[in-house]
KEVEX-960709 format. One line per field, with one value per residue: y negated, z negated, x negated of N, C-alpha, C in turn; residue number from 0. Coordinates in pm, whole numbers. Layout:
<recs>
n_y [Y, ...]
n_z [Z, ...]
n_x [X, ...]
ca_y [Y, ...]
ca_z [Z, ...]
ca_x [X, ...]
c_y [Y, ...]
c_z [Z, ...]
c_x [X, ...]
n [NUM, ...]
</recs>
This chain:
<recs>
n_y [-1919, -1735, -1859, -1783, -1515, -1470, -1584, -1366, -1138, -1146, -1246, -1000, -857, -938, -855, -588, -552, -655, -462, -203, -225, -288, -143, -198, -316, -458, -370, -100, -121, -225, -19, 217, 98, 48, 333, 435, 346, 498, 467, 671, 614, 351, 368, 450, 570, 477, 582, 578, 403, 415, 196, 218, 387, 196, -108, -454, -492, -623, -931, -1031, -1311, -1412, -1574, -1858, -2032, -1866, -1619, -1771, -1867, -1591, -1499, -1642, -1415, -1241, -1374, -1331, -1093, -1105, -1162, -981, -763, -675, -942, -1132, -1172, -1243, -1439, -1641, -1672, -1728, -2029, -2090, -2143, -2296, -2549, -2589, -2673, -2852, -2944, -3109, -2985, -2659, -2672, -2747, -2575, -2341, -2346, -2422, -2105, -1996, -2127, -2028, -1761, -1766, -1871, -1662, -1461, -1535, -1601, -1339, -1201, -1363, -1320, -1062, -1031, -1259, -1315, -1130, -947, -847, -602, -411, -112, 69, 296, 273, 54, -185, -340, -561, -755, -1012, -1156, -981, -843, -559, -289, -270, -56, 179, 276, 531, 410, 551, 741, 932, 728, 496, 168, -79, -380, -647, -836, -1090, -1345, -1583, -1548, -1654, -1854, -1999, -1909, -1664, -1355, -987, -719, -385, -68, 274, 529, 547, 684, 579, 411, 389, 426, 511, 315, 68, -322, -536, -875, -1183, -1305, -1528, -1523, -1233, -1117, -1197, -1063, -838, -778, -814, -655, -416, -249, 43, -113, -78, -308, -469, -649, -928, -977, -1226, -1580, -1661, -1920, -1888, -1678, -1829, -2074, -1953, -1805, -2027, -2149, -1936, -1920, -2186, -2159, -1960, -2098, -2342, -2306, -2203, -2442, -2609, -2568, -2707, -2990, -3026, -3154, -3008, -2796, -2733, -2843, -2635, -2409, -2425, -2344, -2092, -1945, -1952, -1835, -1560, -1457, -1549, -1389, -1223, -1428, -1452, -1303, -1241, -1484, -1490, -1264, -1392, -1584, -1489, -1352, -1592, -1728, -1519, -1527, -1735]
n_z [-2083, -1901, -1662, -1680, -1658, -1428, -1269, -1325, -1265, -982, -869, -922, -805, -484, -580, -510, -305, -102, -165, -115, 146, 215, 281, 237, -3, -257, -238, -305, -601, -771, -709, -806, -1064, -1103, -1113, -1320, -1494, -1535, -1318, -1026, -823, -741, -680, -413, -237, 17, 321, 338, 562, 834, 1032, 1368, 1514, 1769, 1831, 1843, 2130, 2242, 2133, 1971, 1817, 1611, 1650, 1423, 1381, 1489, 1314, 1137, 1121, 1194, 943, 739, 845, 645, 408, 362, 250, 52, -141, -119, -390, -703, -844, -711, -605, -850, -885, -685, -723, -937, -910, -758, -921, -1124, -944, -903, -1170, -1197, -1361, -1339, -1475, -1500, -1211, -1079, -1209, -1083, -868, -807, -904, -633, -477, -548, -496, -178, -97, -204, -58, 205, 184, 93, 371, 567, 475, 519, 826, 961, 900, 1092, 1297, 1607, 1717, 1965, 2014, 2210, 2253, 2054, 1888, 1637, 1386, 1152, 889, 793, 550, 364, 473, 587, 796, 873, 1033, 1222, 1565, 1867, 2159, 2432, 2377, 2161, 2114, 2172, 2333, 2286, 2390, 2189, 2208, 2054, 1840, 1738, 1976, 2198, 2143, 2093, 2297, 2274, 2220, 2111, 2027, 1961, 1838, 1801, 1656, 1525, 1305, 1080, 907, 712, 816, 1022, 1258, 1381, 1402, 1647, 1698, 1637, 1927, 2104, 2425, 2579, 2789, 2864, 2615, 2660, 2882, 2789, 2591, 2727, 2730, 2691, 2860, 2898, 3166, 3065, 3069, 2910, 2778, 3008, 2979, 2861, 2851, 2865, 2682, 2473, 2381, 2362, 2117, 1959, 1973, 1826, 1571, 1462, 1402, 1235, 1004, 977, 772, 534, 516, 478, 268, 64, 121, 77, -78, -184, -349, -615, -679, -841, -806, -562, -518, -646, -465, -243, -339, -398, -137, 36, 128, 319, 527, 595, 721, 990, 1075, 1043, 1283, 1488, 1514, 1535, 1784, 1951, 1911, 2006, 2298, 2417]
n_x [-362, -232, -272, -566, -621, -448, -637, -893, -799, -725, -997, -1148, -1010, -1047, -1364, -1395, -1259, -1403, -1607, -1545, -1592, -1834, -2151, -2350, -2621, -2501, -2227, -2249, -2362, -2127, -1962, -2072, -2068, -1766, -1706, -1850, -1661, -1467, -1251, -1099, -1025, -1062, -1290, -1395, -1597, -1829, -1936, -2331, -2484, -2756, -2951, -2990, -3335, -3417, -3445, -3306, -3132, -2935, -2753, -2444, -2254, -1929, -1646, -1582, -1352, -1143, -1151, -1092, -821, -706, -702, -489, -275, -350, -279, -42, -16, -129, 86, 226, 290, 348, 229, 212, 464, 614, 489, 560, 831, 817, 728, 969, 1132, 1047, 1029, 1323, 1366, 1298, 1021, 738, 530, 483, 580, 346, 87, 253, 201, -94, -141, -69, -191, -458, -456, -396, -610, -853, -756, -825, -1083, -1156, -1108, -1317, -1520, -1535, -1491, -1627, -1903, -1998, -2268, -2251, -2439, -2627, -2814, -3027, -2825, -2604, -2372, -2373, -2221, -2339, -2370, -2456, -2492, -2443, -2730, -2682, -2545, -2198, -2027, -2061, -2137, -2152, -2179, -2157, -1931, -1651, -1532, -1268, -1210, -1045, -827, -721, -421, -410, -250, -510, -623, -529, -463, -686, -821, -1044, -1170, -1074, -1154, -1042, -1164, -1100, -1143, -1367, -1621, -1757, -1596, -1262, -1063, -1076, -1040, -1181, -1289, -1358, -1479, -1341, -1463, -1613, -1623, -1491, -1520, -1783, -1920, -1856, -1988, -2285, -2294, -2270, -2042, -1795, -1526, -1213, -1077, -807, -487, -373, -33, 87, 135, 474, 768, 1011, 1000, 892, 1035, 1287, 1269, 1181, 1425, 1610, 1451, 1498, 1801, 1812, 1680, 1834, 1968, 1879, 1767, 2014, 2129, 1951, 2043, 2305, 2575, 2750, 2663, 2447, 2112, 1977, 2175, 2144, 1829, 1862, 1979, 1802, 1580, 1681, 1728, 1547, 1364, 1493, 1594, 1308, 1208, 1269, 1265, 961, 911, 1022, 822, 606, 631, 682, 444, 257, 309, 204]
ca_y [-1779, -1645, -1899, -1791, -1398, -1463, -1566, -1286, -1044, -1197, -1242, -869, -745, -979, -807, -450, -498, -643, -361, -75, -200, -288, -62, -274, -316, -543, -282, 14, -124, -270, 65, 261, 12, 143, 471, 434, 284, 641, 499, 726, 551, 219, 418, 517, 552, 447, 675, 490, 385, 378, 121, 301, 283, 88, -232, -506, -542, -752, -946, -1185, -1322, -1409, -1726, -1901, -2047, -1767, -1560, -1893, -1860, -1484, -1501, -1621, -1296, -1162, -1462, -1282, -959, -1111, -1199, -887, -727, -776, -1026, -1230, -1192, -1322, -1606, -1696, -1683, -1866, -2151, -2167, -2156, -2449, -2632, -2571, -2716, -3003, -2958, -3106, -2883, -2530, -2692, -2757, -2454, -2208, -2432, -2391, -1985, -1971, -2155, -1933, -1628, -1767, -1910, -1537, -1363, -1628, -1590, -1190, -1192, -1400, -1240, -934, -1023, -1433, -1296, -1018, -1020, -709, -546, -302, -75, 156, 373, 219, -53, -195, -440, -594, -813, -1122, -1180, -868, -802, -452, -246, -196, 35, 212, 371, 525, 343, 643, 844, 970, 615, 404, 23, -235, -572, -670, -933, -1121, -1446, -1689, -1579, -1705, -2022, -2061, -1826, -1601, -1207, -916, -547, -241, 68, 382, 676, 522, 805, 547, 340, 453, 439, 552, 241, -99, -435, -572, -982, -1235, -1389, -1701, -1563, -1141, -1050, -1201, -1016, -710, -714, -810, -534, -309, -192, 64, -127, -120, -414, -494, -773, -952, -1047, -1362, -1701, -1678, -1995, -1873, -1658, -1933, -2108, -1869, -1798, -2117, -2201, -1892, -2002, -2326, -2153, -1860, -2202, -2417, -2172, -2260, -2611, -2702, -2600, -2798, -3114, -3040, -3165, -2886, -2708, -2860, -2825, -2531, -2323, -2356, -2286, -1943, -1863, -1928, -1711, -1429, -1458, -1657, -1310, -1201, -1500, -1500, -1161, -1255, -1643, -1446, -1182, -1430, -1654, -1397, -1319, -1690, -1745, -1404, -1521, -1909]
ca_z [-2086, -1790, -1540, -1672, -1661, -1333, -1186, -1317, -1172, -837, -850, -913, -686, -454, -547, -474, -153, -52, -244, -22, 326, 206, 238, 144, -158, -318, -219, -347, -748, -778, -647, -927, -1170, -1113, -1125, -1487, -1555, -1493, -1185, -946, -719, -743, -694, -303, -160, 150, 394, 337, 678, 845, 1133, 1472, 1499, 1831, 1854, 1915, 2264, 2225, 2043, 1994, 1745, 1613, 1646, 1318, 1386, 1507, 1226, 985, 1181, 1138, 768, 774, 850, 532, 291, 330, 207, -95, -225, -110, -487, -825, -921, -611, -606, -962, -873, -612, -802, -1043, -836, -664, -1070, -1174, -868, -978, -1278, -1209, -1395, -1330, -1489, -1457, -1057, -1080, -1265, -995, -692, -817, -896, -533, -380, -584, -404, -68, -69, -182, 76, 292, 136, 161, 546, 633, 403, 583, 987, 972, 893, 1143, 1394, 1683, 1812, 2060, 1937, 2201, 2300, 1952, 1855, 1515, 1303, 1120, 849, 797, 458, 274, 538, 602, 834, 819, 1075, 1384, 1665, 1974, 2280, 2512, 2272, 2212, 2089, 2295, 2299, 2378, 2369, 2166, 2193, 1909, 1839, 1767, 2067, 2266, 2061, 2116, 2403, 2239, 2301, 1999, 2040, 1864, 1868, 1740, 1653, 1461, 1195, 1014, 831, 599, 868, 1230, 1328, 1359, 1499, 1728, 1750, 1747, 2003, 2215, 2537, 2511, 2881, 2853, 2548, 2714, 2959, 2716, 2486, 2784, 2650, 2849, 2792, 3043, 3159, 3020, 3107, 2824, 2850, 3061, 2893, 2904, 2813, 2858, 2538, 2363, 2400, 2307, 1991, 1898, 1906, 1682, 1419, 1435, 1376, 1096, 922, 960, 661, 408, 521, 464, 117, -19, 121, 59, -164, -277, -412, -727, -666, -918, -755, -407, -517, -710, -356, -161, -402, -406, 24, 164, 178, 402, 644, 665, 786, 1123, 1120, 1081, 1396, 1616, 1497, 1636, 1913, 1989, 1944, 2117, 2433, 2432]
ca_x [-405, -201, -337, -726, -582, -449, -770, -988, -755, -783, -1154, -1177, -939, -1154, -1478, -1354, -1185, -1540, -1737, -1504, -1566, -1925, -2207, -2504, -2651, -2396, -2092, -2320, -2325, -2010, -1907, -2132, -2037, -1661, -1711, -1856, -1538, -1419, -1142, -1125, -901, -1120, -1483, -1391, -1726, -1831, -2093, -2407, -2536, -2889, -2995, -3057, -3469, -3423, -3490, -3167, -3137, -2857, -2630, -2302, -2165, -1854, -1593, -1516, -1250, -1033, -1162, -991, -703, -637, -721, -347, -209, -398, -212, 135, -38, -162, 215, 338, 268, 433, 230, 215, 631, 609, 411, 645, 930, 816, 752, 1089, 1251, 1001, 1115, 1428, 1368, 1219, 914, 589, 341, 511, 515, 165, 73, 271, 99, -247, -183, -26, -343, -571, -397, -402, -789, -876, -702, -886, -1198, -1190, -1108, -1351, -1656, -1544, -1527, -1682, -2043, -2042, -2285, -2257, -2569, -2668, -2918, -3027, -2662, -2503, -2322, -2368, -2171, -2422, -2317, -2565, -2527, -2508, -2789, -2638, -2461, -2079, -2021, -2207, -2065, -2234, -2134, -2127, -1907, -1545, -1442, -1163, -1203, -883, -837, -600, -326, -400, -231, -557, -738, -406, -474, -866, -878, -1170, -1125, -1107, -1118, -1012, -1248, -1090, -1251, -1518, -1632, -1816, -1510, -1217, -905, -1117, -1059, -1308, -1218, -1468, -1467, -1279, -1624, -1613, -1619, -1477, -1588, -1919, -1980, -1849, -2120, -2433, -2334, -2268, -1968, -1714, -1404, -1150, -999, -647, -448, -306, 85, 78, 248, 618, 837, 1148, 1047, 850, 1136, 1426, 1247, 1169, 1541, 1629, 1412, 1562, 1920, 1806, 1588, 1882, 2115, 1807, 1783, 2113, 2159, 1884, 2062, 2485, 2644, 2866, 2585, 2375, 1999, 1957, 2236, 2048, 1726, 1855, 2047, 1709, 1485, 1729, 1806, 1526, 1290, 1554, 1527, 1135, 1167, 1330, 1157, 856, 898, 1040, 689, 501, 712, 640, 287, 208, 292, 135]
c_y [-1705, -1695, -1809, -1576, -1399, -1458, -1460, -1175, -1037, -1234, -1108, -811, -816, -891, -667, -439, -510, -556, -218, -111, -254, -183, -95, -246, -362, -471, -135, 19, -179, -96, 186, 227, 56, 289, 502, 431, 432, 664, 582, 663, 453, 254, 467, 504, 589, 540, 563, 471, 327, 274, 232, 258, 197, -4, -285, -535, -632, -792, -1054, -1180, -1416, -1573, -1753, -1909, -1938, -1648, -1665, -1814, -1702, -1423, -1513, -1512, -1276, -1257, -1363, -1144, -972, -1140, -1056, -764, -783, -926, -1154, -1275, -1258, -1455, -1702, -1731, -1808, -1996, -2207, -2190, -2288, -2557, -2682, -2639, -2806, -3054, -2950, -3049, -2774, -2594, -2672, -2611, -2355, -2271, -2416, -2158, -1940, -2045, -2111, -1807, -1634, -1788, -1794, -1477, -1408, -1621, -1456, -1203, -1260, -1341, -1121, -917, -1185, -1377, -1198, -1066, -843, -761, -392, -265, 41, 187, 331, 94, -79, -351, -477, -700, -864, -1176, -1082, -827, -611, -412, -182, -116, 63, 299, 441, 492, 444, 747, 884, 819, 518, 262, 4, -347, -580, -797, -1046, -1285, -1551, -1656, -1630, -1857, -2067, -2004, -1772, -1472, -1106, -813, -470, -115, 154, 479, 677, 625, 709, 429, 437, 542, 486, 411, 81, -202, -489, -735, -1057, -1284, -1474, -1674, -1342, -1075, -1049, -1139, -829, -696, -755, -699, -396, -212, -130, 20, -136, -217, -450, -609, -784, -1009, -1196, -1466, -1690, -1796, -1985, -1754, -1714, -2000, -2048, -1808, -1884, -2167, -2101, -1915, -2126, -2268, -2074, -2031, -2303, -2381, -2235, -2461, -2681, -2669, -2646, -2958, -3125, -3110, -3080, -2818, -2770, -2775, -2691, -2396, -2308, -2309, -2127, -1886, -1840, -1829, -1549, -1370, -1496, -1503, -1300, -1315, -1490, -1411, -1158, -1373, -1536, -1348, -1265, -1529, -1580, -1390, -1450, -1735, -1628, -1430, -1663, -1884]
c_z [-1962, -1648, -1552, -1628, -1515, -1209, -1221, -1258, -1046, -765, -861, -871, -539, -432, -537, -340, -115, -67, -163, 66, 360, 205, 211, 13, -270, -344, -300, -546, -774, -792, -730, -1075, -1198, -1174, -1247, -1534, -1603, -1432, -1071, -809, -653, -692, -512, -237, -12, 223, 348, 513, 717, 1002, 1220, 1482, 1623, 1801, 1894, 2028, 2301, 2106, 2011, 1805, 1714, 1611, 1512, 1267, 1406, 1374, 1105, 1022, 1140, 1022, 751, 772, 707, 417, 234, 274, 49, -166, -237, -242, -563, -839, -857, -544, -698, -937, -781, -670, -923, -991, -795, -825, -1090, -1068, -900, -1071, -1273, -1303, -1376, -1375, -1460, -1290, -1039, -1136, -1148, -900, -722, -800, -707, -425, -416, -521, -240, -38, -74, -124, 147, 284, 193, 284, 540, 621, 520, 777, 1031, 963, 1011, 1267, 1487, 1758, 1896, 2013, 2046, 2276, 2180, 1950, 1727, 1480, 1181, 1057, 761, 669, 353, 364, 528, 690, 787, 908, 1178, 1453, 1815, 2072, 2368, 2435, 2287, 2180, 2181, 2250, 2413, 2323, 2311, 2246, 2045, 1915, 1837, 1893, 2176, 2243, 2157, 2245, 2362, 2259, 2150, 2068, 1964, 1900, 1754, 1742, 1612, 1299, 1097, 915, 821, 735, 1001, 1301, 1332, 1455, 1542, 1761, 1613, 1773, 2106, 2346, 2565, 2635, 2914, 2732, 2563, 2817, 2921, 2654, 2606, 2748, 2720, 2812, 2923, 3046, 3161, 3042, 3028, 2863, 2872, 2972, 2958, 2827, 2791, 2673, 2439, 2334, 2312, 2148, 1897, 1845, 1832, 1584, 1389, 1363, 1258, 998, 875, 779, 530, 375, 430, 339, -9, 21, 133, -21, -227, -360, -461, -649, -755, -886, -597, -400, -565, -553, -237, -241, -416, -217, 86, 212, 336, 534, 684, 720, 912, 1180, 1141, 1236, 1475, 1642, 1566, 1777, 1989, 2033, 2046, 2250, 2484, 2538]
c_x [-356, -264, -500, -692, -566, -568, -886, -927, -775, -936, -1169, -1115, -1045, -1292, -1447, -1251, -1314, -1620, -1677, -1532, -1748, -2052, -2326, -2523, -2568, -2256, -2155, -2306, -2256, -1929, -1940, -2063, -1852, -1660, -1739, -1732, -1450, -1210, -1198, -1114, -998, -1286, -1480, -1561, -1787, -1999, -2203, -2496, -2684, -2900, -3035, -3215, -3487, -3414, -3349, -3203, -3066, -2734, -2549, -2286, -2023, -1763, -1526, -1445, -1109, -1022, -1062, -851, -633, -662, -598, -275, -216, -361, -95, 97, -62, -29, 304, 338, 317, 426, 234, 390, 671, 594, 501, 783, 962, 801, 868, 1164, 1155, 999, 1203, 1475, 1356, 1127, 784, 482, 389, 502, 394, 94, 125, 179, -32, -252, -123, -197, -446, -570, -447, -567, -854, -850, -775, -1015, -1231, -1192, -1203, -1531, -1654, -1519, -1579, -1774, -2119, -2154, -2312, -2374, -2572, -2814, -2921, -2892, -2594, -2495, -2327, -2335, -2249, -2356, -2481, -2578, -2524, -2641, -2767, -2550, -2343, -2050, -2109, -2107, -2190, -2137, -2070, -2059, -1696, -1418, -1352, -1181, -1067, -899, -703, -528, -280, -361, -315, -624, -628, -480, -607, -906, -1013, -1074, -1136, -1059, -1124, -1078, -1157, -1126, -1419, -1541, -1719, -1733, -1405, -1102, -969, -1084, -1115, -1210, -1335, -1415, -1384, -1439, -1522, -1549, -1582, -1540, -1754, -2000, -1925, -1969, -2217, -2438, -2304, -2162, -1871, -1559, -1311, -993, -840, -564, -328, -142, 63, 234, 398, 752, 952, 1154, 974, 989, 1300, 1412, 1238, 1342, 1598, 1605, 1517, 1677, 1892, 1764, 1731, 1998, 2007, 1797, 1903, 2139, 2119, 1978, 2239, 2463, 2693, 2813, 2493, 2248, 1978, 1988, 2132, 1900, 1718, 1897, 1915, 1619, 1600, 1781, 1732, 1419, 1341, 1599, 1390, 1133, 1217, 1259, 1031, 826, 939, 924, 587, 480, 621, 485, 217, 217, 298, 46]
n [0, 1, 2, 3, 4, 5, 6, 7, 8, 9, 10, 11, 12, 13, 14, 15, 16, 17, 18, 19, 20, 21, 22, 23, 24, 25, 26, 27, 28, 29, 30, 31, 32, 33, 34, 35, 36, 37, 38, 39, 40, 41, 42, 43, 44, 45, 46, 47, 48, 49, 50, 51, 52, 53, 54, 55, 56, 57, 58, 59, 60, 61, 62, 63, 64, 65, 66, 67, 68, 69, 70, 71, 72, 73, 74, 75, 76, 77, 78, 79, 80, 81, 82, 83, 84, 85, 86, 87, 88, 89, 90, 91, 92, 93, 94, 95, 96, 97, 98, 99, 100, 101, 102, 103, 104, 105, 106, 107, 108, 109, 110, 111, 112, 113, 114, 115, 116, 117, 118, 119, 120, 121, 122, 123, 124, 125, 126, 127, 128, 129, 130, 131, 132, 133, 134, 135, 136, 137, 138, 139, 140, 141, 142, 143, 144, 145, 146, 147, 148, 149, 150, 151, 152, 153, 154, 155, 156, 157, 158, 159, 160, 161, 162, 163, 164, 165, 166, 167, 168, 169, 170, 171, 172, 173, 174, 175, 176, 177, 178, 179, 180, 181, 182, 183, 184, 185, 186, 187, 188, 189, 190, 191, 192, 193, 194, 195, 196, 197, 198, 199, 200, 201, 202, 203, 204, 205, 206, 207, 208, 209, 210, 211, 212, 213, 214, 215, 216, 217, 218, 219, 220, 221, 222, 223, 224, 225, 226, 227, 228, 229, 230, 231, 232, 233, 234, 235, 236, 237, 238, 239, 240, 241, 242, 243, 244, 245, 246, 247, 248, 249, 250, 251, 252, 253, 254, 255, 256, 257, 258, 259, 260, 261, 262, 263, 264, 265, 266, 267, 268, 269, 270, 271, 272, 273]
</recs>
């Protein structure tokens, strides 16, 4: 009952992140269909958006892979809630335990979490495909066949390039437009694409050129061996002696947050400048 509970929660948190950043047809009664419910919170409703009547003049679309890749980010978001702290928890106690089905049982609700996080991201910037319409830009999403946002090109919006860890990886390019009046927060993400300058000059776009921090080893390097030393404190108390298996798994679930939170920034640190 809690595994089948678990997954309808997560399927419907699922279809309401998609149904807010949606403005198709699909995001439209979902979004109705709330509102009956009579949540307020849950009913946010999104501008409904019209196609410029130009014609596409051009258009890119987006890299797969880098989109997989920074799906990732959006895992550690899905735990960061009760029930995804729960779930974790419970795993490191039926570790602990040394029982095969509560194991099995947390490891399936922990890969039902992560595949949905994985799933959402990719529904929501994997399908996109940017067009030029004319003086706008439109994010055009290929399987709700609907626009998610529009901007005009010549307008008060700022594009940058980020610094984003997979396009390091894959070398593909992503940019940040702010000051888009047609999403929740003013600000859109443009990409990740293949090639970010060649789809700066099809879409004609005024972005001005930024130059990402160049590879630095000395702090790939200097981070990599921190991790090593914060990692080594968890390491070693799965394999003492002095300390039974039970005791080191309660000392890592009540202490290991507080390592990932330094492994994690110096992970960044690291990959950011590959």
């Amino acid at each position: 009952m809690g595994f089948t509970l678990l997954v309808g929660f997560v399927g419907a948190k699922t279809i309401l992140a998609i149904s807010n950043v949606s403005t198709g047809r699909f995001g439209t009664t979902v979004r109705r269909f709330v509102k009956r419910l009579g949540d307020d919170d849950l009913s946010r409703p999104q501008p409904e958006l019209d196609l410029p009547a130009e014609s596409v003049q051009a258009r890119v679309t987006v890299n797969p892979r880098s989109v997989l890749l920074g799906s990732f980010s959006a895992i550690g978001l899905g735990f960061a809630n009760r029930v995804g702290i729960l779930v974790l928890f419970g795993f490191i106690a039926a570790v602990g335990a040394g029982h095969i089905v509560w194991i099995t049982l947390a490891l399936g609700m922990i890969l039902i979490i992560a595949g949905v996080r994985v799933l959402s991201y990719y529904l929501r910037y994997g399908t996109i495909e940017y067009q030029r319409r004319g003086e706008t830009l439109v994010a055009y999403d290929t399987l709700l066949e609907a626009p998610q946002w529009v901007v005009p090109i010549r307008s008060g919006a700022q594009f940058s390039i980020q610094n984003a860890i997979p396009d390091r990886i894959f070398g593909t390019g992503t940019l940040t437009i702010s000051g888009v009046d047609t999403v929740p927060n003013d600000e859109a993400q443009f990409g990740p694409v293949t090639d970010l300058d060649q789809a700066i000059e099809t879409l004609g776009l005024p972005v001005r050129r930024e130059e990402r921090p160049s590879r630095d080893t000395a702090v790939i390097a200097a981070s990599i061996g921190l991790i090593l030393c914060f990692g080594a404190v968890p390491v070693g108390l799965l394999f003492t002696s002095q300390v039974s298996q039970t005791e080191a798994f309660g000392i890592l679930a009540a202490f290991g947050p507080f390592f990932l939170i330094p492994i994690g920034a110096l992970l960044w640190a690291a990959l950011s400048r590959i």
